[in-house]
Structure formats: structure tokens, C-alpha cells
LOGUFI-103406 format. One line per 2 residues: their letters; for each residue z, y, x of C-alpha. Coordinates in steps of 0.25 Angstrom, whole numbers. Example, Ala and Ser with C-alpha at 12.3 -4.5 7.8 and 13.67 -1.06 7.14 Angstrom:
2
AS = 31:-18:49 ~ 29:-4:55
END
This chain:
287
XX = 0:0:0 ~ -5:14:5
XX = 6:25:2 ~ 0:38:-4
XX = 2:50:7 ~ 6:62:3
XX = 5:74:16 ~ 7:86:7
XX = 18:90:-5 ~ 6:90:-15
XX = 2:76:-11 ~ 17:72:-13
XX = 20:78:-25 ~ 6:71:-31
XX = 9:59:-26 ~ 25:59:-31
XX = 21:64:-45 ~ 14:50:-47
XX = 28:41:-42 ~ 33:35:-56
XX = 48:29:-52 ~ 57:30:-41
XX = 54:36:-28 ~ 59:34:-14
XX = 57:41:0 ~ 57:36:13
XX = 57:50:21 ~ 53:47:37
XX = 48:55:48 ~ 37:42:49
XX = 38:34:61 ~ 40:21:51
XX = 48:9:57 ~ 56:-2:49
XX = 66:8:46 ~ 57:16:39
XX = 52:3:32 ~ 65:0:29
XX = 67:12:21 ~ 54:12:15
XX = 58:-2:8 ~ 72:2:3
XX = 64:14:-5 ~ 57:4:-10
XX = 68:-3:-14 ~ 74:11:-21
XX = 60:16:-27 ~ 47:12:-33
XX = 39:23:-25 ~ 43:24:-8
XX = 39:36:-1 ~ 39:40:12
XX = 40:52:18 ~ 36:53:33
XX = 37:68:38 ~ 43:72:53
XX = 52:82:50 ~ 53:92:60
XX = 64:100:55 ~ 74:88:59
XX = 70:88:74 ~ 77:97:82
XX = 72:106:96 ~ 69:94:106
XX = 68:83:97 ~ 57:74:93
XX = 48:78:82 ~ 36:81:91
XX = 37:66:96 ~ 42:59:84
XX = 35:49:80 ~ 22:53:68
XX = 15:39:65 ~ 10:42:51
XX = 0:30:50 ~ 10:19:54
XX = 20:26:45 ~ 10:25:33
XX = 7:10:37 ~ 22:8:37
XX = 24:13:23 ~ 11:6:16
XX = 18:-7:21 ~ 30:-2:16
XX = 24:1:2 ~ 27:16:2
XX = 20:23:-10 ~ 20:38:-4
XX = 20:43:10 ~ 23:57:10
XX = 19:63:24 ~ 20:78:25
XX = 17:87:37 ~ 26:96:43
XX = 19:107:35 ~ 20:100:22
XX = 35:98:23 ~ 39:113:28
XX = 27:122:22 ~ 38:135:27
XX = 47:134:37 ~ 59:129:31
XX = 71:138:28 ~ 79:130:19
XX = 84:118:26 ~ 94:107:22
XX = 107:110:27 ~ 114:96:30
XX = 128:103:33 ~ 140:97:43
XX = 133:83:42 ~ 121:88:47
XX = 128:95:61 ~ 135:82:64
XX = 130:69:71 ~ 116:69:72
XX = 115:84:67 ~ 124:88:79
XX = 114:80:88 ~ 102:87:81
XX = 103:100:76 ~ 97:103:65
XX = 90:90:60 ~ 98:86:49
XX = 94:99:41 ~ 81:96:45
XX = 82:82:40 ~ 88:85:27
XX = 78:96:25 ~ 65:87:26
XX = 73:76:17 ~ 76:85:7
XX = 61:91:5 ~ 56:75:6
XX = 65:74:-6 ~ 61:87:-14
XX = 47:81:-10 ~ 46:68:-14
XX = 56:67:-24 ~ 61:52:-22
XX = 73:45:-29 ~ 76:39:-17
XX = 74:42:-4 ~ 77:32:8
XX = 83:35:22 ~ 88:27:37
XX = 101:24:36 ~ 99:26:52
XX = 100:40:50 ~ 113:41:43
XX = 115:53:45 ~ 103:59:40
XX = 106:49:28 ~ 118:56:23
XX = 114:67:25 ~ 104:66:17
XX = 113:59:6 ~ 121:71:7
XX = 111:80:4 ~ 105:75:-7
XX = 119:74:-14 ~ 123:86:-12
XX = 109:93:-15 ~ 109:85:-29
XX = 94:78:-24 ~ 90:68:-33
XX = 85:56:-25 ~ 94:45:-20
XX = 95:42:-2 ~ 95:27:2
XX = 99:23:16 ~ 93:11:22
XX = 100:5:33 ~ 96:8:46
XX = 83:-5:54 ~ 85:-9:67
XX = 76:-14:77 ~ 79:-30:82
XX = 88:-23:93 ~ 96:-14:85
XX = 89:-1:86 ~ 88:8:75
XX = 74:9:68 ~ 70:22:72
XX = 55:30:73 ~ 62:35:89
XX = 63:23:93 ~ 49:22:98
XX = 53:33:108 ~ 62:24:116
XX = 57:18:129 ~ 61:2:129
XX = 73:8:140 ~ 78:18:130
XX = 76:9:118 ~ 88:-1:125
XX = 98:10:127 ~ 95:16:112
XX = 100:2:108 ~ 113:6:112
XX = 113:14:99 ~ 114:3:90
XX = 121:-6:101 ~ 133:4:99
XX = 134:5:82 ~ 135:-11:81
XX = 147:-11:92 ~ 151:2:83
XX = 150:-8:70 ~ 156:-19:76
XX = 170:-10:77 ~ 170:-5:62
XX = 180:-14:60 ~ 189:-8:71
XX = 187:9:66 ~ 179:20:70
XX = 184:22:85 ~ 182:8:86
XX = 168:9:82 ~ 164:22:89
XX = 169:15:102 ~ 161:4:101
XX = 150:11:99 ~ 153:21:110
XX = 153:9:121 ~ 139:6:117
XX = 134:19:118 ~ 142:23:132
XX = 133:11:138 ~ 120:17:133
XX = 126:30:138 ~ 124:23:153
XX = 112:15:149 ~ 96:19:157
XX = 92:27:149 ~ 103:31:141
XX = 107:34:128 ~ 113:48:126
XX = 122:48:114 ~ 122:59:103
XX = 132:55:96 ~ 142:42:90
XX = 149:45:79 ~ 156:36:66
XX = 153:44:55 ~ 155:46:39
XX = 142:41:34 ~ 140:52:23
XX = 146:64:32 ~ 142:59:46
XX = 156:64:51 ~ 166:55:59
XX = 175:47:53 ~ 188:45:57
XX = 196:36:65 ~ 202:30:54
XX = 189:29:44 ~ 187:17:37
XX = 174:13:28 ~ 159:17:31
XX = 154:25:43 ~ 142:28:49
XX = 143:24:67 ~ 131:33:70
XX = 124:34:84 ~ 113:44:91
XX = 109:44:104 ~ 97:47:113
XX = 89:38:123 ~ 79:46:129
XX = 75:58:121 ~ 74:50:108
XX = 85:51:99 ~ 91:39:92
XX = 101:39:80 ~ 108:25:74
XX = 120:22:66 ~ 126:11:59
XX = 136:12:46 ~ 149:5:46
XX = 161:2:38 ~ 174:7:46
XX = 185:-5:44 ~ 175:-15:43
XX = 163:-22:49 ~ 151:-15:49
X = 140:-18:42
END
């Protein structure tokens, strides 16, 4: 099955006046792997129309980072999502998306200057800004995102509750390669040297989820061991951060916390940026 492309807001709003039922989005910045399938098929799950949005969003990258590199493979993406089944492919250009130069952007508050907003200035207000005009755009019922990026999740869950918009956010647990590394469309930037010390990153959640039973210093430790190795490894992995956090506000939680967190993990090998996290239930094993 060939999905329809739409390129343009026209092309869009003709093609969504013809959806009869439910509607999901998969929103992407392309660069289709398995974990993009992966969402693709729970939508599918959720809705009788799936569509998917690939646009690179430049107002989430900040000075220095890799928009200019990062991955545009537009043909494999529509090969990934006719095999998939996806009824619309909504593609826009840069131009399409920000006709103006935007002067209202979504403010993600606190959350947003925390953990990875800390790390990278700014790309949570972009992130949420291109959500919410994917939203206002396509009007789905449901829209689909990573649990890999947990973070971005809840905030995105927040701010469709606290902005009263009437679509419902799935998260689909995060896929792994055979040796642990989180799917991800930087992956293909790591040299096979840098691709062994980027394993660390995941190395060091499963010793974090093997201590849940123990309390959060316990598993903050274990993880730490992990990471001090990779800190000493050729080439090394340069962390940004390690943190046990609330999985809807993304701050720390205490020494004494019992019941759901989220052990979350960044860190760089090379220049490419890597972000991976695992969700735990204090006092108990994890799952």
C-alpha cells in the first residue's frame, strides 16, 4: 500500500477532510528504523487511519548541534511506512511548517530547564512548538510517541492536559538492537570503536534496574560504576548527565522514594549525542 503524501497545509487539510474514523499520528524527523515501526504499528493498534508526520524541526537543535547532518532519507522513510501500512505521509518543508518566523512558541516551564533542557538550551520549546502545530495540523485522536525519549513524553502529556487538546498520547516502550542499544536514527553516526563505548549506556541502566529493590542511592551507584568505566574507556564516553527522576516532572526523587521512576541517562561519544532510560519501580524488581 502506497500512502497519499501530503507537502503542503492544502494538500493536508484535502486529504484529512476524506479520514472517516479514528485518527493516529506518528510524528518523526524521518530516519525510519524499527522503532519508528514500532510506533507506526501500535497507532494502528489505536486507530483505523495512521499518519505520519516526517519533518526536521529546526527550532529543536540548538547553535552547534546536528541539524545540517542529521539524517534526511525520504524515499527509505516512504518505503518504511508503505510496508507499514500508513495511510498518510505528511511531509512538509521548512517553509510549509514556519511560513513567519515564529514569535509564539510553547513555553515548557521548569521541566523544560531540567535534565536534558539543562544540556540543551532551548529544544524542549522547540520540540513542543512543532508537536503542537503537528497537532493543530493533522487533528488526530491519537498521537504515538518513544518512550525512549521520556522526557520529551511527559512533557508533551503535560501539555496537552494543561492546554485542554483533544487528542490522547500513547507511549510505546523504547527497541533495542541485539546488543542492547537503544534504536536510535544517531546511531548511524557512531564508528564500530564509539558504537562499543556507547553501549555502556545501557550497560549501566540494567546494573541501575537490577538494584531497584535496594533504593535509589543503590541504584544511581550501580549505574555510576558503569558509566566511570566508559568515562576511561578509548574513545570515551563523556556523560551529561545520570539522574532517578519523577517520571511526569522529570525531577529527583528522594532517598527515600518508593513506586515508579524513571533512571534516565545522556551522554556523548564522539560529537553525536545519545540519550537512554529505563522506567523502574523503587522497592521492587524492575520491569
Amino acid at each position: 500500500m502506497t500512502p497519499v503524501i501530503a507537502k503542503t497545509r492544502e494538500e493536508l487539510a484535502a486529504v484529512r477532510s476524506g479520514v472517516r474514523g479514528t485518527l493516529a499520528l506518528v510524528p518523526t524527523m524521518g530516519a525510519l528504523h524499527e522503532g519508528h515501526r514500532s510506533l507506526i504499528r501500535r497507532a494502528r493498534e489505536a486507530a483505523g487511519t495512521v499518519a505520519v508526520s516526517i519533518f526536521v524541526n529546526p527550532l529543536q537543535f540548538g547553535p552547534g548541534e546536528d541539524l545540517d547532518r542529521y539524517p534526511r532519507t525520504f524515499a527509505a522513510d516512504l518505503e518504511a511506512c508503505a510496508a507499514e501500512g500508513v495511510d498518510i505521509v505528511f511531509a512538509p518543508t521548512p517553509e510549509v511548517m514556519y511560513p513567519r518566523a515564529p514569535m509564539v512558541t510553547i513555553e515548557p516551564g521548569a521541566m523544560g530547564r531540567i535534565v536534558e533542557g539543562e544540556t540543551r538550551p532551548g529544544h524542549f520549546a522547540g520540540m513542543l512548538t512543532v508537536v503542537a502545530k503537528l497537532l493543530n495540523l493533522v487533528r488526530p485522536d491519537v498521537a504515538v510517541f518513544g518512550e525512549k525519549d521520556a522526557q520529551q513524553l511527559a512533557m508533551i502529556r503535560r501539555m496537552v492536559a494543561d492546554l485542554d487538546v483533544p487528542v490522547e498520547i500513547i507511549g510505546s516502550p523504547t527497541v533495542r538492537e541485539l546488543d542492547g542499544l537503544a534504536l536510535s536514527s544517531r546511531n548511524r553516526y557512531l564508528a564500530e570503536d564509539e558504537r562499543r563505548t556507547a553501549l555502556a549506556l545501557s550497560r549501566a541502566l540494567r546494573a541501575g534496574a537490577d538494584a531497584a529493590g535496594d533504593g535509589p542511592s543503590a541504584v544511581t551507584r550501580a549505574a555510576r560504576r558503569v558509566l566511570d568505566e566508559a568515562a576511561a574507556a578509548e574513545p570515551p564516553l563523556e556523560l551529561d548527565y545520570l539522574v532517578l527522576v519523577d517520571p511526569s516532572t522529570f525531577t529527583e526523587v528522594a532517598g527515600d522514594h518508593t513506586g515508579p521512576a524513571v533512571l534516565a541517562v545522556a551522554g556523548r561519544v564522539g560529537a553525536t549525542h545519545l540519550i537512554d532510560n529505563v522506567p523502574l519501580e523503587l522497592g521492587k524488581e524492575s520491569r
